[in-house]
C-alpha positions as CSV (number, residue, x, y, z in Angstrom):
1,X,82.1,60.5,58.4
2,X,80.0,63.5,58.8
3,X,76.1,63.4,59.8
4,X,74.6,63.7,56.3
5,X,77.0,60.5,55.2
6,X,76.1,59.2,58.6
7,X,71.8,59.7,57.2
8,X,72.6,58.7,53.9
9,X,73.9,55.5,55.0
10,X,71.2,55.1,57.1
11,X,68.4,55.5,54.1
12,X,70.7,53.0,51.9
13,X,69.4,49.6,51.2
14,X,71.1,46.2,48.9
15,X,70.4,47.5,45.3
16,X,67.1,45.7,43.3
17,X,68.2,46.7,39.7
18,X,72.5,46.2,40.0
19,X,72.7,45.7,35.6
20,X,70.4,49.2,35.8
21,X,72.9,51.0,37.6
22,X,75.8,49.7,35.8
23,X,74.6,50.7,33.2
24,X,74.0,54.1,34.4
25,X,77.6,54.2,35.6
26,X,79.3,53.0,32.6
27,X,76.9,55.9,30.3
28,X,77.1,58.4,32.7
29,X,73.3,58.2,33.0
30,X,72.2,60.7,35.9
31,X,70.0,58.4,37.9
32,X,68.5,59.3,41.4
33,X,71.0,59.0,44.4
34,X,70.2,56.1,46.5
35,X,69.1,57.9,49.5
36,X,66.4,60.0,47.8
37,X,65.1,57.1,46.0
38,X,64.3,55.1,48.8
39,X,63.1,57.9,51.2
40,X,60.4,58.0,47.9
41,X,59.9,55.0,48.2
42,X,58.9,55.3,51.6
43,X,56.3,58.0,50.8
44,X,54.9,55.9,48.1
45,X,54.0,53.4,50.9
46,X,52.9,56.0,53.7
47,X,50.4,57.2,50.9
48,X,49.8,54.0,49.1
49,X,50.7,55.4,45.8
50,X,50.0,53.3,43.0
51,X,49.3,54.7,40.0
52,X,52.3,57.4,38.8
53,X,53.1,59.9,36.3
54,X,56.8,60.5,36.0
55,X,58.5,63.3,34.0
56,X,61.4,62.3,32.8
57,X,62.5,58.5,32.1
58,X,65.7,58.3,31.6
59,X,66.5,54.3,31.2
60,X,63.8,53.5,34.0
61,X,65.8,53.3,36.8
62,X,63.5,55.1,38.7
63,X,60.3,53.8,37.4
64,X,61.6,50.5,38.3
65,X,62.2,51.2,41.7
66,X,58.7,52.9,42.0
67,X,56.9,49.4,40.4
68,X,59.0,47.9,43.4
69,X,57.2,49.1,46.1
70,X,54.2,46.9,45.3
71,X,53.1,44.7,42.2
72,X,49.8,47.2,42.2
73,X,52.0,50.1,41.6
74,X,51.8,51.4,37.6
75,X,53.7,54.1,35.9
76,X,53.5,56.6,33.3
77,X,56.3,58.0,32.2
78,X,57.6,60.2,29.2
79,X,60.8,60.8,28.3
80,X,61.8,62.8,25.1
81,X,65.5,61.5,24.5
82,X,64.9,58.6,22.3
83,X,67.8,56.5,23.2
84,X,66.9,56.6,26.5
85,X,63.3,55.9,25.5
86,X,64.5,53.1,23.9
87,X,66.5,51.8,26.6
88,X,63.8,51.8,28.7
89,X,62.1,50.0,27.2
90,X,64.7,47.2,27.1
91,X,64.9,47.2,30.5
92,X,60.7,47.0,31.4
93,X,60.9,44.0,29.2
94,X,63.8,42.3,30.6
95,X,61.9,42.9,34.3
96,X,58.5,41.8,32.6
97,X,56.7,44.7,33.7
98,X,56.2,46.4,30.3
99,X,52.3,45.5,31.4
100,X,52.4,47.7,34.1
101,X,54.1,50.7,32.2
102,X,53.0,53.5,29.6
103,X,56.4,54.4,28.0
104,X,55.8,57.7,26.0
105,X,58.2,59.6,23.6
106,X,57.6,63.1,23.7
107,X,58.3,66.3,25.6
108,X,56.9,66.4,28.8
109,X,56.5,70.3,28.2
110,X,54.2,69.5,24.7
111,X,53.2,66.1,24.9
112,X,48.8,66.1,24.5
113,X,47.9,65.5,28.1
114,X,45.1,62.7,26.5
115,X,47.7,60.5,26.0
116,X,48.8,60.1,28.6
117,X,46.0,57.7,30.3
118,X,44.7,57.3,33.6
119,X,44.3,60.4,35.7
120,X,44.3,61.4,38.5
121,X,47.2,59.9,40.0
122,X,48.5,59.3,43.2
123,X,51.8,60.5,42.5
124,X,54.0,62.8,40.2
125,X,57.7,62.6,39.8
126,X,59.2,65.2,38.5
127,X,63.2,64.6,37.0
128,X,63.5,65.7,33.8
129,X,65.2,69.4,33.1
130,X,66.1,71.2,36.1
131,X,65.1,74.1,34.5
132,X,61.1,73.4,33.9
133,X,60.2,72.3,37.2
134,X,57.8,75.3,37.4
135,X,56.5,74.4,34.1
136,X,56.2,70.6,34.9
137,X,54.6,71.5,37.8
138,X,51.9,73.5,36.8
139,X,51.0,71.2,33.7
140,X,50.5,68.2,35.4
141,X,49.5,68.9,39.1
142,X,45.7,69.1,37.7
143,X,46.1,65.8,37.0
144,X,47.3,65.1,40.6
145,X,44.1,63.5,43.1
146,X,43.1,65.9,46.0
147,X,45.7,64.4,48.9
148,X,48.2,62.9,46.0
149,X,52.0,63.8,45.9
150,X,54.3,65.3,43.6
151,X,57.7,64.8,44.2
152,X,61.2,66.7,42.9
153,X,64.2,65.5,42.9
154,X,67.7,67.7,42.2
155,X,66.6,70.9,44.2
156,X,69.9,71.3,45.3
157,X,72.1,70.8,41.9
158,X,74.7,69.6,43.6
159,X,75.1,72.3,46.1
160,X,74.9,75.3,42.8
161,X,71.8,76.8,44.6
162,X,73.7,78.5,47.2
163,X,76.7,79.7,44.9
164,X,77.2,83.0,44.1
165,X,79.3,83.2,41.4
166,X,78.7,80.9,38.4
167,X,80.6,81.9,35.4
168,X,78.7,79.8,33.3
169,X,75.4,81.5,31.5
170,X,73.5,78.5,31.2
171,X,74.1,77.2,34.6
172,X,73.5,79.9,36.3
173,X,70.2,80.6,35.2
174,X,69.2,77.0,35.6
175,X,70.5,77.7,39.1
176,X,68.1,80.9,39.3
177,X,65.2,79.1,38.0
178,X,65.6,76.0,40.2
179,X,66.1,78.2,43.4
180,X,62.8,80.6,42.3
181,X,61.1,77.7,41.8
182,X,61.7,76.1,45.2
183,X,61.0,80.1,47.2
184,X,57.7,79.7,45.2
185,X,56.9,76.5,46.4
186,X,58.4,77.7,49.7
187,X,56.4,81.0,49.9
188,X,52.8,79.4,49.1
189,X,50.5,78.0,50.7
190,X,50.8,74.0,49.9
191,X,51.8,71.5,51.9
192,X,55.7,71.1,51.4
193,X,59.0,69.7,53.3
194,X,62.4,70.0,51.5
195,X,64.6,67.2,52.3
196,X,68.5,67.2,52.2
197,X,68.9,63.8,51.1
198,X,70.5,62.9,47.7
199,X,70.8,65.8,45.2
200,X,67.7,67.4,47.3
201,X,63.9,66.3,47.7
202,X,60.9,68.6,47.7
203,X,57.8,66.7,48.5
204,X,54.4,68.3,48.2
205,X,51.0,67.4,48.9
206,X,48.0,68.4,47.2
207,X,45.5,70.0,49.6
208,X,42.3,68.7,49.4
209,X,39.6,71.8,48.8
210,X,40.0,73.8,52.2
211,X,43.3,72.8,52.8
212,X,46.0,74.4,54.0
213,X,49.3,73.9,55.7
């Protein structure tokens, strides 16, 4: 076992949603690894995030998990894959927490910010496509509060940040836009920590006016 098993184990708890990750498993689904989600979840409770904008839905999994941390905690997510939309939704009704969600259809890149409901939130998640972060980022980080969160997950695509040669086109400049993105992020001046847990997680805090790391 080396040390980042030995961490990852460590951040592991008993699974809330098993038929969620199942179902994930048997689809081939790409879910958040275990270890990033709950070190997120952790930060949710630190801040006392409750109310959540998500890019990127996938079947909930996530959102789930976020609603988890506490039954004040509420979620807006959008997803633009409409299977997945729909599956979803299944799964917020079978939990009976489609009271506490705002499920929208769209792309998160065109989607009319007034639908969405709600701002400013204590918390943005960002999981969608790799290669939009930047884009994601500066769309909905208005809609952030002054002190809220926005987190990333995936910064390290599975280790393709640091590879040199990728033979692929289309991976390797979703590679280069991941890794500018994170050397902007990097090379400004918010609040940031990248942490190697999961696939990768870049956590950034909002400055409040004046602010500054």
């Amino acid at each position: 076992m080396d040390i980042y098993e030995y961490v990852r184990n460590l951040n592991a708890y008993p699974e809330l949603f098993p038929d969620m990750l199942e179902y994930a498993r048997e689809h081939h689904v790409p879910i958040m690894d275990e270890d990033a989600l709950n070190v997120m979840k952790h930060y949710m409770k630190v801040a006392q995030a409750r109310h959540v904008l998500e890019v990127g839905t996938a079947i909930g999994y996530s959102a789930m998990h976020m609603l988890s941390v506490d039954k004040d905690v509420s979620v807006v997510t959008l997803e633009k894959d409409e299977a997945s939309h729909r599956q979803a939704n299944t799964f917020f009704a079978r939990y009976g927490v489609t009271g506490r969600v705002r499920s929208l259809l769209g792309d998160a890149k065109e989607i009319p910010l007034d639908q969405l409901g709600g701002a400013p939130f204590d918390l943005l998640f960002i999981d969608a496509s790799k290669g939009n972060n930047q884009r994601f980022y500066e769309r909905y980080l208005p809609l952030v509060k002054p002190g809220g969160l926005v987190i990333v997950d995936n910064i390290l695509l599975r280790g393709l940040v640091t590879e040199e040669e990728i033979t692929s086109r289309g991976t390797r400049k979703m590679k280069e836009k991941v890794d500018s993105f994170n050397r902007a992020i990097a090379e400004s001046d918010v609040s940031s920590a990248f942490l190697p847990v999961g696939d990768g997680l870049l956590v950034i805090t909002k400055d409040k006016e004046g602010e500054r790391r």
